[in-house]
C-alpha atoms as one frame of an Amber mdcrd trajectory, in Angstrom:
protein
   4.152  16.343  -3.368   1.992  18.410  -0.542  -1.404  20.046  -0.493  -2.491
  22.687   1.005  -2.666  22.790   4.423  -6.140  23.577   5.555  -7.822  21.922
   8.803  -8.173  23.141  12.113  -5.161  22.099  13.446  -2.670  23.306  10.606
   0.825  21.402  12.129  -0.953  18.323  12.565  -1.992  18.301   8.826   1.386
  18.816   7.529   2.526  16.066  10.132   0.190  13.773   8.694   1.284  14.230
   4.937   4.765  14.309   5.547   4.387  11.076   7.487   2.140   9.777   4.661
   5.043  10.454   2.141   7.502   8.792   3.956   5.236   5.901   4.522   4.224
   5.639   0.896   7.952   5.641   0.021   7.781   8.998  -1.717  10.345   9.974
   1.108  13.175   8.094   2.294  15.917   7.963   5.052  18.186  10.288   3.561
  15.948  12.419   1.716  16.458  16.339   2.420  13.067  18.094   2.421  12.267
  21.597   0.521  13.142  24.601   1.446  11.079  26.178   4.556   9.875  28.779
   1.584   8.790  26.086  -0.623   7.084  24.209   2.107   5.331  27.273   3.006
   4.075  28.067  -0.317   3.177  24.160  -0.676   1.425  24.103   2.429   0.030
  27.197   2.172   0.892  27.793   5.685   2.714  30.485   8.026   6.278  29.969
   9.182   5.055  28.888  12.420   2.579  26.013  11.759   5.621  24.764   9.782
   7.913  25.234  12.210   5.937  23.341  14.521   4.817  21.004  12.205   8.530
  20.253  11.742   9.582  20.248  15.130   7.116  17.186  16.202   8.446  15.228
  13.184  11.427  15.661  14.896  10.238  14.612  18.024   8.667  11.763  16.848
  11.972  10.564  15.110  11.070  11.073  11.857  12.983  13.922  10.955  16.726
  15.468  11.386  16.981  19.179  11.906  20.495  19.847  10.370  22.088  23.475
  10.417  24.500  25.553   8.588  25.232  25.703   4.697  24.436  22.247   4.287
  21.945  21.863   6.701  17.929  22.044   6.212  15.109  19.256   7.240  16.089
  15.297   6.499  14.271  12.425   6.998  15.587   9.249   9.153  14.675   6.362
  10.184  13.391   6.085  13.744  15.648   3.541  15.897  14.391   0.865  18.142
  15.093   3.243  21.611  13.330   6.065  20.199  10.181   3.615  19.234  10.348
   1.841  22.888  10.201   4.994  24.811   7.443   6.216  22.627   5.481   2.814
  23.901   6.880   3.722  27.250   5.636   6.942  27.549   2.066   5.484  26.792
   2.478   2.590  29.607   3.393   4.926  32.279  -0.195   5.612  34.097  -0.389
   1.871  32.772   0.572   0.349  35.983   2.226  -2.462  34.230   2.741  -5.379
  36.458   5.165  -8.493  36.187   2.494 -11.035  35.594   1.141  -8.220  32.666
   5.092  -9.117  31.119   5.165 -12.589  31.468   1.722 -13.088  30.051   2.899
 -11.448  26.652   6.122 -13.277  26.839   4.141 -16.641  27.023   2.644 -15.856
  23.744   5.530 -14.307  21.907   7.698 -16.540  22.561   5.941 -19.729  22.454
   5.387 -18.769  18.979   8.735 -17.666  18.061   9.999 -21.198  19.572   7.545
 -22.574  16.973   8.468 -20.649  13.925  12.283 -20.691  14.612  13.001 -24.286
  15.904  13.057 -25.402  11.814  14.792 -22.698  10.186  17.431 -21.633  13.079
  20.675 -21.009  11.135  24.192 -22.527  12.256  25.410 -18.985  13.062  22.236
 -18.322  15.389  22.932 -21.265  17.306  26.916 -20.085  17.513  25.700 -16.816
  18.997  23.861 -18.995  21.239  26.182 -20.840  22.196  28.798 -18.344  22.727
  26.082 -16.601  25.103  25.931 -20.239  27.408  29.540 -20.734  27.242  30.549
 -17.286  28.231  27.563 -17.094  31.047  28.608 -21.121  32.186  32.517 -20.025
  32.774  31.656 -16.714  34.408  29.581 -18.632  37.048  31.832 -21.198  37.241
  35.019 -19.231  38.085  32.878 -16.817  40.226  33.749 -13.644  38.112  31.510
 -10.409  37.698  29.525 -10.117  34.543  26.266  -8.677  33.008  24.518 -11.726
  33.345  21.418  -9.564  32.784  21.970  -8.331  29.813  23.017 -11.821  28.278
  19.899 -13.362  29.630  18.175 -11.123  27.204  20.116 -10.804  24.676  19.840
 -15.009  24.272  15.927 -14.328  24.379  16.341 -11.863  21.226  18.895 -13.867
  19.316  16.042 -15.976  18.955  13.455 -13.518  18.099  15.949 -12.098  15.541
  15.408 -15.576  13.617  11.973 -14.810  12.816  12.928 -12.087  10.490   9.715
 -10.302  11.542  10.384  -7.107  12.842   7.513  -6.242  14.581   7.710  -9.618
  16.379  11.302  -8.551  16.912  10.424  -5.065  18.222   7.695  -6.449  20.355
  10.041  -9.083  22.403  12.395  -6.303  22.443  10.294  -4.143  24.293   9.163
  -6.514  26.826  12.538  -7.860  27.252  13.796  -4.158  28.169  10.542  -4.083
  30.767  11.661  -7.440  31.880  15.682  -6.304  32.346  14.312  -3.092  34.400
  12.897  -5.187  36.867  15.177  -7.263  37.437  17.281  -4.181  38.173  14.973
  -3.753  40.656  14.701  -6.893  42.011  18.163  -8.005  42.015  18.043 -11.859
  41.979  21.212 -13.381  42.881  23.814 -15.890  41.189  21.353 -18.822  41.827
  18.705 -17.270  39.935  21.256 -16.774  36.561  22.371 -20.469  37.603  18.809
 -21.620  36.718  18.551 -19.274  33.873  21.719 -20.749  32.304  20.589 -24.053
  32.678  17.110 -23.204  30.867  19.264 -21.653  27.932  21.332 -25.266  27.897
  17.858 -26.662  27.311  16.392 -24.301  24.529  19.799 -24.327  22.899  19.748
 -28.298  22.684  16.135 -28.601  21.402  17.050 -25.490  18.751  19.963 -27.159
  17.265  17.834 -30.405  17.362  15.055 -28.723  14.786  12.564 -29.786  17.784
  10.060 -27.811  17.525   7.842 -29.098  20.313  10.783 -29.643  23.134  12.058
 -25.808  21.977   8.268 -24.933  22.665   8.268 -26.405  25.589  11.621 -25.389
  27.026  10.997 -21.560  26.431   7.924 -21.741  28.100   9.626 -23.506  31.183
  11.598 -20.890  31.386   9.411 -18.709  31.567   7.397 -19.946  33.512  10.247
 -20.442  36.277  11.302 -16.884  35.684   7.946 -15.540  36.472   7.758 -17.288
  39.974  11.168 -16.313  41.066  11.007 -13.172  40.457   7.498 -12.536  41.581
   8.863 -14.344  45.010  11.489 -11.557  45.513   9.054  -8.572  44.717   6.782
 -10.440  47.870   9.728 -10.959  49.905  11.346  -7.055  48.778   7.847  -5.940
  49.484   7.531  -3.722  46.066   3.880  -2.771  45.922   4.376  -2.743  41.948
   6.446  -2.104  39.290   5.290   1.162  38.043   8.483   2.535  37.453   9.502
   0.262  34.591   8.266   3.018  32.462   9.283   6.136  33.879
């Protein structure tokens, strides 16, 4: 399966061709790797490099150091928080600002409006509508909730239509960004009031198969989000919003 391990940097070699294996589908989630002796002797590598070699494989999410009599070295597959903090580790001397969020979300999600709006199922649009209804009484009655976190997880129902991952992953991540600051921020009921109301608007042009009005409601939205929120970091006075990746 390996080759000998011979370049200058040794770990980063055997990084590379364990990666390649489990990207070629030689190695899957699951799959318990060879002995540390018979990766040695395949590598032809010290303990060491291995060890290293196997401890930023771990690192990286790709690999599950077990222990004890059943233990050894097993692959798995990286989860969505592991992959977002690698991306956030790389944004952090970034300085990442709002509009830098909502410009990516204009062209995500104007495109996700597009390729959902005709092939939305019936149980998207219940999640959807579960979100509104749950979000409408809350308001409504004046009781505490997460409106936050329901204001994105709407956004990603829709994203989770697509079926594309990496335009799944890629909302998600920006979505995140976008929760952090408004954790920040901290806009009041009103602003979830509007919010909710958007929803009501890309949930009725959704369930209508419209693709143009669900176009042009999501990027309403938006658009409206972006202004309010870039009104309370003026009237906060935050500089910037640097710290959505640290």
């Amino acid at each position: 399966m390996f080759e000998s391990a011979k370049t200058s940097k040794v770990s980063q070699n055997i990084v590379d061709q364990i990666r390649k294996a489990i990207f070629n589908g030689v190695l899957k989630p699951g799959d318990k790797l060879p002995s540390d002796k018979e990766l040695i002797d395949n590598f032809g590598v010290s303990k060491g490099s291995l060890r290293e070699a196997l401890r930023s494989l771990e690192v990286l999410g790709l690999l599950e150091i077990r222990q004890g009599a059943q233990g050894g070295a097993f692959i798995t597959e990286v989860d969505t928080e592991k992959a977002k903090e690698g991306f956030s580790n790389f944004f952090i001397f970034r300085n990442l600002s709002l509009k830098n969020l909502f410009d990516v979300r204009l062209i995500l999600e104007s495109h996700i409006a597009e390729t959902v709006a005709p092939v939305i199922t019936d149980d998207d649009l219940r999640q959807l509508a579960k979100i509104i209804q749950e979000t409408r009484d809350a308001l409504q009655d004046g009781r505490p909730m997460n409106y936050r976190d329901r204001e994105v997880s709407f956004h990603l129902i829709i994203a989770n239509a697509t079926r594309n991952p990496l335009l799944i992953f890629l909302l998600d991540y920006v979505e995140t960004l976008l929760l952090d600051a408004k954790k920040i921020l901290e806009p009041g009921r009103d602003f979830s009031q509007k919010v909710l109301e958007a929803h009501e608007r890309i949930y009725k042009a959704l369930a209508a198969r419209n693709v143009n009005q669900a176009k042009k409601a999501i990027v309403s939205d938006i658009k409206e989000v972006e202004a309010a929120l870039l009104k309370l970091q003026e009237e906060k006075k935050i500089p910037g919003l640097k710290m959505l990746t640290g």
